[in-house]
Every structure is written in C-alpha cells, then in structure tokens.
C-alpha positions in Angstrom: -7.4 6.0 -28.4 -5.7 8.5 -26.1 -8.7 9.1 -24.0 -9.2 5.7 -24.0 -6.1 5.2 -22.5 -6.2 7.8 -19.7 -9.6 6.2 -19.2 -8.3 2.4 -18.9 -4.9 3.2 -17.2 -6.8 2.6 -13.4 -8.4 -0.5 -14.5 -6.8 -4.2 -14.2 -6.8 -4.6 -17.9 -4.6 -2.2 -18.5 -1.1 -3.6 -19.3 1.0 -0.9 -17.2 -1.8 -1.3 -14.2 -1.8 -0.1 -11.5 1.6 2.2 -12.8 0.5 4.6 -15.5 1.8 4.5 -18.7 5.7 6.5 -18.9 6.4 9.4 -20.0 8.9 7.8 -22.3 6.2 5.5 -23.8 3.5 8.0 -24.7 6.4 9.7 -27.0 7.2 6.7 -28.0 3.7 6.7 -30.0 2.9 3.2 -27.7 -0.5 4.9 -26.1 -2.2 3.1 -29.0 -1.2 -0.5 -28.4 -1.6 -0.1 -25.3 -4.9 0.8 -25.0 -6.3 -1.5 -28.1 -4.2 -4.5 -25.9 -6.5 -3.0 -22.9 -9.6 -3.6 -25.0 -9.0 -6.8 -27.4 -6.5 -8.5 -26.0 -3.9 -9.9 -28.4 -6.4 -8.8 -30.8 -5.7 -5.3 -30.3 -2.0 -5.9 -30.6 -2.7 -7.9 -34.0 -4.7 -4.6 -35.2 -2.5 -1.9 -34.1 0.5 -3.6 -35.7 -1.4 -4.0 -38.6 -2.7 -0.2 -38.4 0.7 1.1 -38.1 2.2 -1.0 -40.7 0.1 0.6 -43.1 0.0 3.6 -42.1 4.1 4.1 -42.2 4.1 2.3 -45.5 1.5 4.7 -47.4 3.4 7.6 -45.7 6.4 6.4 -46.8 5.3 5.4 -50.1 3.8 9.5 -50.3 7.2 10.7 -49.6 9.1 8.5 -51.9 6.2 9.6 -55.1 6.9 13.2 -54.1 10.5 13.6 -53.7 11.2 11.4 -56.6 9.1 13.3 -58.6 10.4 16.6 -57.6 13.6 15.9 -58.1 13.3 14.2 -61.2 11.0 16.7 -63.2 11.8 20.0 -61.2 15.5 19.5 -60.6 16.8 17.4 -63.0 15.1 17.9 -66.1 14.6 21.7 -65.1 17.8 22.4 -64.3 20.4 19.9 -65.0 19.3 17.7 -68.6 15.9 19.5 -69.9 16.2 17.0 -72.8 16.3 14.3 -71.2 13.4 11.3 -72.2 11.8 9.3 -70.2 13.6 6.3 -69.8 16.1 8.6 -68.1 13.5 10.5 -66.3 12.5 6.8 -65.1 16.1 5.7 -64.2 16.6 9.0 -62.1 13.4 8.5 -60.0 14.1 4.8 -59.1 17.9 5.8 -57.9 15.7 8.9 -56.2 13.5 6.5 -54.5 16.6 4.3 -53.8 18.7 7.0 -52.4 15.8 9.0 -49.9 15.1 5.9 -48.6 18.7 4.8 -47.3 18.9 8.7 -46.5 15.8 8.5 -44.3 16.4 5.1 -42.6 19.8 6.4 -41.3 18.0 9.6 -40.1 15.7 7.7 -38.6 18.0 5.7 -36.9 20.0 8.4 -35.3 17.2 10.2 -33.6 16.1 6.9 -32.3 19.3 6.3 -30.5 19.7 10.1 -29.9 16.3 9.5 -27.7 13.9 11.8 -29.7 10.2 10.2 -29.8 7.2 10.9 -31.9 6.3 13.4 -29.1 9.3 15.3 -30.2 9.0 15.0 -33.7 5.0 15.7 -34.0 5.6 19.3 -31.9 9.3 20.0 -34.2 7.4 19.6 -37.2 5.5 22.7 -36.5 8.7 24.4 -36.2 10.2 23.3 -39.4 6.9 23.5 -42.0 4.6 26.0 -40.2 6.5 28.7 -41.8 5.8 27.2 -45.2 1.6 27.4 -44.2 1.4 31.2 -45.0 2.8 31.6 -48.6 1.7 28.7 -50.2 -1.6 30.4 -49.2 -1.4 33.6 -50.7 -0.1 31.5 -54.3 -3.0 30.5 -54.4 -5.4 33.9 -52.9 -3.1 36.7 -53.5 -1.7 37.2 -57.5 0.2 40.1 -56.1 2.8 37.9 -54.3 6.1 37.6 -55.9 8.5 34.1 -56.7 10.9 35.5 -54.5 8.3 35.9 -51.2 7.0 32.6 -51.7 10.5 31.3 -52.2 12.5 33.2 -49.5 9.9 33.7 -46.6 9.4 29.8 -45.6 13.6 29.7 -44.8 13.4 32.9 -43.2 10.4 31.5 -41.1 12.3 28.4 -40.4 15.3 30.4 -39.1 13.5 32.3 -36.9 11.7 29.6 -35.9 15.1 27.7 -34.7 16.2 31.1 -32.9 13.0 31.3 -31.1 13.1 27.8 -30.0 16.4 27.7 -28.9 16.5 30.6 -27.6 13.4 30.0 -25.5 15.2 26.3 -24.1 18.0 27.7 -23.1 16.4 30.8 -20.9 13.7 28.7 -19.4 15.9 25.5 -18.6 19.3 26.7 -19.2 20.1 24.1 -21.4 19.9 22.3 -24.7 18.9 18.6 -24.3 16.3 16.6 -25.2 14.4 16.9 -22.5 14.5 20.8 -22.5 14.3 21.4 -26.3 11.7 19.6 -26.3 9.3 21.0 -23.4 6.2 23.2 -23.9 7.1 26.6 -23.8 10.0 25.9 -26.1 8.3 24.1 -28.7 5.6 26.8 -28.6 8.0 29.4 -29.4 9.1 27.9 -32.3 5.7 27.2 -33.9 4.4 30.7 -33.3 7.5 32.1 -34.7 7.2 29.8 -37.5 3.4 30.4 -38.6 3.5 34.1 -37.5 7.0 35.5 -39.1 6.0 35.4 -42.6 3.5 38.2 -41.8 6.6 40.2 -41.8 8.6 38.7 -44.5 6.2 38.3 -47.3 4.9 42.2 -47.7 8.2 43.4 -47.1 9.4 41.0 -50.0 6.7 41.8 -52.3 6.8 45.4 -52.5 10.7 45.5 -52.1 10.8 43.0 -55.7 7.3 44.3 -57.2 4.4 42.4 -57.1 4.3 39.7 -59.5 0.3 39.4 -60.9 0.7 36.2 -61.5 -2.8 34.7 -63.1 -1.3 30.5 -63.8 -0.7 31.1 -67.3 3.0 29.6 -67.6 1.2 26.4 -65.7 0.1 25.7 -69.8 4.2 25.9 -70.2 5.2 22.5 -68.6 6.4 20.0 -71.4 5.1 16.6 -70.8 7.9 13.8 -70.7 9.3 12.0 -74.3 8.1 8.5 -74.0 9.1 7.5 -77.5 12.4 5.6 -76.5 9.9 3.2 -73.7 7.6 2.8 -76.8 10.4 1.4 -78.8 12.0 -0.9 -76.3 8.2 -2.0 -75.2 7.7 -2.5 -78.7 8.2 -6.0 -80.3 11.0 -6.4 -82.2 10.6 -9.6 -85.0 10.6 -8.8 -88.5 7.2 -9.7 -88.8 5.7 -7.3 -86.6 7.1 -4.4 -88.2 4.0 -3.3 -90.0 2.6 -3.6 -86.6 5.2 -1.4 -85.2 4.2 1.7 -88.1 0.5 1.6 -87.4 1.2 1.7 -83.8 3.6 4.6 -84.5 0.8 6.5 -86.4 -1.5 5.5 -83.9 0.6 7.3 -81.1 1.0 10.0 -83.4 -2.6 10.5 -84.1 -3.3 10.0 -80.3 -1.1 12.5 -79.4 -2.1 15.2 -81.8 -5.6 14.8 -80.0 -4.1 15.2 -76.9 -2.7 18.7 -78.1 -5.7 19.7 -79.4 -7.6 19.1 -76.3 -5.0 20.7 -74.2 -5.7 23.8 -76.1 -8.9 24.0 -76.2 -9.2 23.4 -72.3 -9.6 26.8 -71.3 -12.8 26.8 -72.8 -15.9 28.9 -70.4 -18.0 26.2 -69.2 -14.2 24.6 -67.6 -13.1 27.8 -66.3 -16.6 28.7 -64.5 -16.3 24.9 -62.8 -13.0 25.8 -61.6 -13.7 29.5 -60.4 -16.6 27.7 -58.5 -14.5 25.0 -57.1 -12.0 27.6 -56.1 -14.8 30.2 -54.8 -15.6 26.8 -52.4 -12.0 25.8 -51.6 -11.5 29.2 -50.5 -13.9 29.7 -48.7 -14.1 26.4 -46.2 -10.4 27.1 -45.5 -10.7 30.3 -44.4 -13.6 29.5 -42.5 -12.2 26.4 -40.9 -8.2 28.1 -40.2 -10.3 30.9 -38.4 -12.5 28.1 -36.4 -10.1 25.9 -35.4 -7.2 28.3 -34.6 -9.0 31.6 -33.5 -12.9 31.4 -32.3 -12.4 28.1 -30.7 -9.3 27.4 -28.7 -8.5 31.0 -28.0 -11.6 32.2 -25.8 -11.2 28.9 -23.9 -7.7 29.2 -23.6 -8.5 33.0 -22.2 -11.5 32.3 -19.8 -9.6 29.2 -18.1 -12.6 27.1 -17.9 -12.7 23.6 -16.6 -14.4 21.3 -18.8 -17.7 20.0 -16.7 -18.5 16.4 -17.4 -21.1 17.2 -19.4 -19.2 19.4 -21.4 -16.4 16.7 -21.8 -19.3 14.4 -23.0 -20.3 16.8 -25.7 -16.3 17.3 -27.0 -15.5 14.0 -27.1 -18.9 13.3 -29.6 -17.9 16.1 -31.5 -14.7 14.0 -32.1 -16.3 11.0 -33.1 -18.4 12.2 -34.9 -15.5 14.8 -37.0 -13.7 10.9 -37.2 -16.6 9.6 -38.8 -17.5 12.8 -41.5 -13.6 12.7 -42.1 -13.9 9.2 -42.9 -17.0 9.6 -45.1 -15.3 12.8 -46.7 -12.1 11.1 -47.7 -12.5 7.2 -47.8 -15.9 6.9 -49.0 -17.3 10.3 -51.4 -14.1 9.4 -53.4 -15.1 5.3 -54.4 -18.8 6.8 -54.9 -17.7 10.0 -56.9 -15.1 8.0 -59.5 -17.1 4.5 -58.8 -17.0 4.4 -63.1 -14.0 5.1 -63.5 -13.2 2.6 -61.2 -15.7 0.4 -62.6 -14.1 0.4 -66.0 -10.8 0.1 -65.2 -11.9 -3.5 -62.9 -13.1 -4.6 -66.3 -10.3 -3.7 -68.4 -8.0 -5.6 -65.9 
C-alpha cells in the first residue's frame, strides 16, 4: 500500500492531490487509508478501518495472553504464592489483563499528545528489543550459554542502545526532540548498538559464570496448575447429584493419572527424532534467511549504490507480492489444512 500511495499521490484521486501526503501523516500510519480511499472510494475507508480494527484488537489481545500469563505463572506463582490454585491463578490474570490495559491506554495516550507517531515507534522498537534477538537465539543453538548471559545481556544491549541513540541525536542535531531523536542516523545507532552489543556481552558472561550445558531437562519440572477448587464450584451442588459428583471425582482422578503416565513416557525415540528433525529444519531456515535478508541482500546494494532501473523495480515489487502471498499461504492457510480434524471435531462437538 505504500507504493501504491507514492504511485497515486500525482493523480486526481488521490485525497491530498495535487499536495503530497505530510510528513506528519505517513507517521501517523494514515498512508494506508489513504491510498485504499484513492482506490475504492468510501469502500477503501470501510476496509482499512475494518483492517486496522482487527488488527490492534488481535495485537492487543496477544499482549494481554502473554503478560497475563507471565505474570501470573512466572511471577506470581514462581515467586510470590507457588501454592496457589487455579481459581487464584484465574483471579490474578483477569486483574493482570485489567491492570496492562489501563497501563497501556495511558501510555498510549501520552505519546500521542507528546507527538510521537508509528514512524517513531516502528524505528524505537528496534532499539528497545533488538538487543533481546541475539540470546534468545543461542537458548535455543548454543547449550553452553549461561541463565545469567541470556538474562543480563538484553538490558545491557538496551542501555547501550539508549547511549548510542542519544548520544548520536544530540551530536548530529544538537538536540533531543522529537524531531531529532527520531531522525535516521539516530535511530540507526540505536538498532545497531542494540543487535550488535550482545556479541560482546554474552561470551564475556559465559565464560566469566561457566557455561551452563543446559540440554531442557528441568522444562519436564513445571507443575501444571490445581484445578480441583474450579471443579468443585463448577460442580453441581444438590444432594441428589452427589453420587454424580464421586464418579466424576474418580473420573478426574483416573484421567489425570493417564495424563502422568503419558507425560512420562513422552520422551520416548520415535518423539525425540520428530523433534531433532523439526529443530534440524527450524535451524536451519533461520539461519539461512537472518543471513539473506540482513547480509547477502541489502548490504552489496547498499555498498554498490545502484539505482534501481525500472525493470529491476518491476522484478522487487513481484518478489513482494508474491512473499505476501507464500506468507499468507504459510501462516493463514497450511495451519486450517494441517489441523483441518482437529478443527473438524471440535465444530462437531460444539
């Protein structure tokens, strides 16, 4: 949608015509209406507000799941009550979910009247999780990492980060607004010294606390939540049921002696030879593509300085519609065919 914007901004339809569209705007995240308002009408307005409507509320709803979750079962019950049931466990996530979202609405707010866009906060994010990128990928491709690299070297990445980019605003525009923190050079600072500093800070934490070996065995270790005290409130509660309520009882007992005994017999050869192949494939795409997208592509044409020719322009722009259309295949469509009985039995049991 953004090339078809710079393509429709000298033509009649266009609702900025014959001004182009402002700075302002573009970080707004408004190139999108824009141009689908350039191309359907009121149509396109209908459909972009519907796009981005659902879009921020599966986002949102992402965030809320994961925070909730983490707080919950890695930070409550880790930390603060490990013996706490589930009905608990369920109180604290809704108050979680409550709480992040009043949190995040206000933060949202402010840097909406503080005059920072989505320009701003697409290029800061790089600055603030790039440094994260690094050691969650040795967890999972290097057992010789220790806990305390993977814990320590993302806020040591992040600090560095803020230096760099800071530093970098005020030497280049010799001050630190909104306009200057958030320029180019500045920005790019930031994200290299983000991605790039835990090269530093993860060897020198690993062999300064030992290296760890860790092969994913204390994984088997987590305790899964006590829903007994939901089961008895969910449970009906006449006299007449009570008979009811004990074969249900040994019925959850029974079930969940399977489930134990499944659990430990889930390491068996045939499991553990899907996964290393699974892993053996993981690996290797992501390697492959992190060196693709980041090294042999954009670097030689950053270093040559060449001028995309038309035809050339033709041939990236397919490329991209036709990554759109794989991505959508990959992630919207393999999914319903892979787990289509799954999903067919659980239409049925609705």
């Amino acid at each position: 949608m953004g090339l078809a914007a710079v393509a429709l901004e000298s033509n009649p339809v266009f609702p900025t015509y014959p001004n182009r569209l402002p700075a302002a705007q573009v970080s707004a995240g408004l190139v999108l209406p824009n141009a689908a308002v350039a191309m359907l009408g009121k149509g396109g307005a209908g459909a972009s507000l519907l796009l981005v409507f659902m879009a921020v509320t599966s986002a949102m709803s992402a965030e809320l799941i994961a925070v909730s979750s983490i707080f919950t079962y890695d930070i409550y019950q880790g930390y603060i009550d490990p013996k706490a049931d589930g009905k608990l466990l369920i109180r604290m996530s809704h108050a979680t979910c409550v709480a992040y979202s009043i949190v995040m609405a206000g933060f949202s707010t402010g840097l909406f009247y503080a005059g920072i866009g989505m320009g701003y906060i697409y290029l800061m994010m790089g600055c603030i999780i790039s440094s994260a990128v690094l050691p969650a990928t040795l967890t999972l491709m290097w057992k010789d990492q220790n806990w305390v690299a993977a814990a320590l070297s993302p806020v040591l990445g992040l600090a560095v980060a803020l230096i760099a980019w800071l530093v970098t605003a005020k030497s280049t525009c010799g001050g630190l607004d909104v306009l200057c923190t958030g320029s180019n050079y500045p920005m790019l600072a930031g994200n290299v010294a983000a991605l790039c500093s835990p090269l530093i800070f993860i060897p020198v934490l690993t062999f300064a606390f030992g290296r760890q070996n860790y092969d994913w065995v204390s994984m088997w270790s987590i305790r899964k939540v006590d829903d007994s005290a939901l089961l008895r409130q969910a449970a009906p509660t006449d006299p007449e049921s009570a008979n009811n309520r004990r074969k249900s009882s040994l019925a959850i007992a029974h079930h969940r002696a399977a489930i134990k005994a499944a659990a430990a017999d889930a390491e068996s050869d045939a499991e553990q030879a899907k996964l290393k192949k699974s892993a053996l494939i993981a690996r290797s795409v992501t390697v492959f593509m992190a060196l693709a997208l980041i090294i042999l592509w954009p670097m030689p044409m950053y270093g040559s300085g060449y001028v995309f020719s038309q035809k050339f322009f033709t041939g990236w722009v397919s490329v991209g519609i036709l990554w759109l259309f794989c991505s959508t295949a990959a992630v919207g469509v393999f999914p319903l065919i892979q787990g289509r009985k799954t999903f067919g039995r659980t239409v049925k049991s609705m």
